[in-house]
N, C-alpha and C positions, 0 to 999 in steps of 0.2 A: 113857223119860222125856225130854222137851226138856230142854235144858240152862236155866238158870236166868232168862241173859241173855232168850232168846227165851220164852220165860212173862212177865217185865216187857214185852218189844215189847207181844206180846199183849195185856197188862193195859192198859198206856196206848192200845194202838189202839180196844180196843174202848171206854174211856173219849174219845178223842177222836172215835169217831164216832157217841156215846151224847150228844155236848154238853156233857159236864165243863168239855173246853177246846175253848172255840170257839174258828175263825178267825180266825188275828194273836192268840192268846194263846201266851204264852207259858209251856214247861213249864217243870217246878222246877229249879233246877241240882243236878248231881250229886251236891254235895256233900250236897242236903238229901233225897234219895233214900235217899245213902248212912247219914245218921243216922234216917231215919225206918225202917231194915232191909229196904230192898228188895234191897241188896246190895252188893256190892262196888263199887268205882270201876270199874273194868275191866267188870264187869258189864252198869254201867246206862251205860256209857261205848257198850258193844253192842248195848246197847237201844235207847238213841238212833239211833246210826248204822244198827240194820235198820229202824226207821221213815222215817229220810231216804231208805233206800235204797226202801222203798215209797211213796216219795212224799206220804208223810203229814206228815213235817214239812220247816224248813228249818234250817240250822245254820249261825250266821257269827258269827267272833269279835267283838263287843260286842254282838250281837242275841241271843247265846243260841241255843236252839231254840223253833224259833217254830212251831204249827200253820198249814198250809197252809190257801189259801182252796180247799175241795175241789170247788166250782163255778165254771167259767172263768168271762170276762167276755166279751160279746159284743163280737165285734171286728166291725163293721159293716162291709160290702163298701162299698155305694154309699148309703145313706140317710144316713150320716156326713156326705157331703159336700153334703147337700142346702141350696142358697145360701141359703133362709129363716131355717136356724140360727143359720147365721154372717152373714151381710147383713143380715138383718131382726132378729134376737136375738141370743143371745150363748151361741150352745152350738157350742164349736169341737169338734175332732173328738174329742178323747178324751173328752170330758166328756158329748158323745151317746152313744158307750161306755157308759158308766157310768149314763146316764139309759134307756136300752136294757133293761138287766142287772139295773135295780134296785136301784142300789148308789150308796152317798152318793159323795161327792166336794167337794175345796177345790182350789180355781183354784190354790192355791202347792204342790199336789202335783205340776206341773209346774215344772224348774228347767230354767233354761241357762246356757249360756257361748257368747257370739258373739266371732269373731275370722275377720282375713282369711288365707285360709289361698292354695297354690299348689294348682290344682286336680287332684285326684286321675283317673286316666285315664278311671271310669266316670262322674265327672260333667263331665270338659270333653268327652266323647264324646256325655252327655246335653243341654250346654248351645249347642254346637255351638263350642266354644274351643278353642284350643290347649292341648297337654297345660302342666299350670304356671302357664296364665294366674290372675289374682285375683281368689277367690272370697269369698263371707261364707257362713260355716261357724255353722249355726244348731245347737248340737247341744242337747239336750233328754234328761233323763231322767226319767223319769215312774213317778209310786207309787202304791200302793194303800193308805194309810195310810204304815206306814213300812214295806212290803214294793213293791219296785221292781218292775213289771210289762214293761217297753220303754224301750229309747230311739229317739230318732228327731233323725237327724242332715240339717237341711236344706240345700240350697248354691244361692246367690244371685246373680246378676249383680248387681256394685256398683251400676251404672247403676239397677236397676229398685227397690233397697233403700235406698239411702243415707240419711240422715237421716229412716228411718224408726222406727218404733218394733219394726219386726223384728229392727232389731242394738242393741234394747236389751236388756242380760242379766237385767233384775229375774223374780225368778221368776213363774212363771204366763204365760197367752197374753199373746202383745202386744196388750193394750188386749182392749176390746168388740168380737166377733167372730174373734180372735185374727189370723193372719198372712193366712188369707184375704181379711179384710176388707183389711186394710192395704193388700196389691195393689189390690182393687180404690176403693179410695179415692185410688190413686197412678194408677190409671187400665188397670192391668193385672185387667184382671173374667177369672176361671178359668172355661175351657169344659169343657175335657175332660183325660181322665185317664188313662194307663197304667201299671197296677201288676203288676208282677213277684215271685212271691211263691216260695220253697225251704226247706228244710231243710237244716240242715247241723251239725254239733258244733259247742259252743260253745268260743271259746277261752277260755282262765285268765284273763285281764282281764274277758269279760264275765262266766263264773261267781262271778266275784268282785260286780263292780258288780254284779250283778241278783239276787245269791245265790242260784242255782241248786243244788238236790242234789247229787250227783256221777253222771255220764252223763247228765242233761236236756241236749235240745237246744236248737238256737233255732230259731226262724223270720225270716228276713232279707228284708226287703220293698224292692223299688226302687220309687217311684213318682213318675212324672216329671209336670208337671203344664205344660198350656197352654193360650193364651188362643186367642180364635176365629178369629184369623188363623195359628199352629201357632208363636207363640210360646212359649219354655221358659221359664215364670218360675219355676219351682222342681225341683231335680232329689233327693229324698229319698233316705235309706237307713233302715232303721229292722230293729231287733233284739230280738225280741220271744220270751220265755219260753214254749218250746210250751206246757205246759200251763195256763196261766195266760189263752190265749185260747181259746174258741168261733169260727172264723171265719167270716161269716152273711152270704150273698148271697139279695137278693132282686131278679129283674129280669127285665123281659119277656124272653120266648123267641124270637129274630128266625127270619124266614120268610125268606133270601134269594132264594128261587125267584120266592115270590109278590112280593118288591121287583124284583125285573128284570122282571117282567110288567107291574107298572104304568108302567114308567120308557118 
């Protein structure tokens, strides 16, 4: 016979994946478990804990336990950054995400903090600085409701940012088009892009900030961004809840054979 704890996992798995408790709902606290006679504290205290530990929920001191969104969201490779959205409209790149996937979203489920920081050795290495020189430290963390999905930390040469509205903290993108646009309204227009993408444990700070299970990892993205003469006007870092993305590339398949035959 299971022990008591694992028959309650059971009962609430199979009720959150029957629809009981949809997605960013939140289960009962223990306490009302424990008077409605499912069981002891300790009990439903292990019931919880083997569903976090399957991924079905999430657990953080003032959030409760919260079901998980059990379908990632589409992290877009290259359509994200297509200039029509953001130049012509107003759909910056998370918010393509999310119009992608299907899934609502509000512009202030983006927050930040800008500050000039010394620059760290992988982005004076990406901006072509000296280790220390002064950067504007864009850092972002971004939700799904009130479930944090990523952050994303950008770094800026003063000169290409200053009195823009990229080092203003109010939350949501800066302005119409978000920070893309702004470069190119400052005169720096984005061509091209290299993103670096790993797996790695997440450390205690970010488990915390993105409330993670316990053992989720992350996904850590570097993406360095320049203009059409090999200008760096943005060098990213971004940390992102494995499970919580899809990541979806779509892109011609290059022939370099048949390119050096026409050249």
């Amino acid at each position: 016979m299971a022990p008591k704890w694992r028959e309650l996992a059971d009962k609430l798995a199979e009720q959150i994946r029957g629809g009981v408790y949809a997605p960013g709902a939140q289960l009962p606290h223990i306490r009302e478990l424990v008077e409605a006679g499912e069981g002891s504290k300790s009990t439903v205290h292990a019931a919880y804990k083997a569903l976090e530990a399957e991924g079905l929920v999430t657990s953080s001191r003032g959030h409760g336990t919260v079901v998980r969104q059990q379908v990632p969201l589409k992290r877009l490779g290259i359509a994200r950054y297509d200039k029509a959205k953001w130049r012509d409209g107003d759909e910056v790149a998370f918010i393509a995400d999310r119009v992608a996937s299907g899934r609502a979203y509000r512009r202030n489920e983006q927050t930040q903090t800008v500050s000039r920081v010394g620059a760290p050795p992988a982005v004076s290495a990406a901006h072509g600085l000296p280790e220390g020189a002064e950067v504007y430290a864009r850092a972002r963390l971004v939700k799904e409701g009130e479930q944090p999905t990523h952050t994303l930390t950008s770094y800026y040469q003063p000169e290409h940012v200053e009195g823009t509205r990229i080092v203003d903290p109010t939350p949501g993108p800066a302005g119409r088009g978000g920070g893309f646009r702004v470069l190119y309204d400052a005169g720096y227009e984005i061509d091209h892009m290299r993103e670096r993408i790993f797996a790695r444990a997440a450390t205690p700070d970010e488990s915390r900030l993105l409330q993670l299970p316990p053992g989720e990892p992350v996904v850590e993205l570097h993406r360095t961004t320049f203009t059409a003469d090999g200008t760096v006007v943005e060098f990213a870092i971004g940390v992102h809840a494995a499970s919580r993305f899809a990541w979806e590339y779509d892109f011609k398949v290059p022939d370099s054979a048949r390119d050096k035959e026409g050249s």
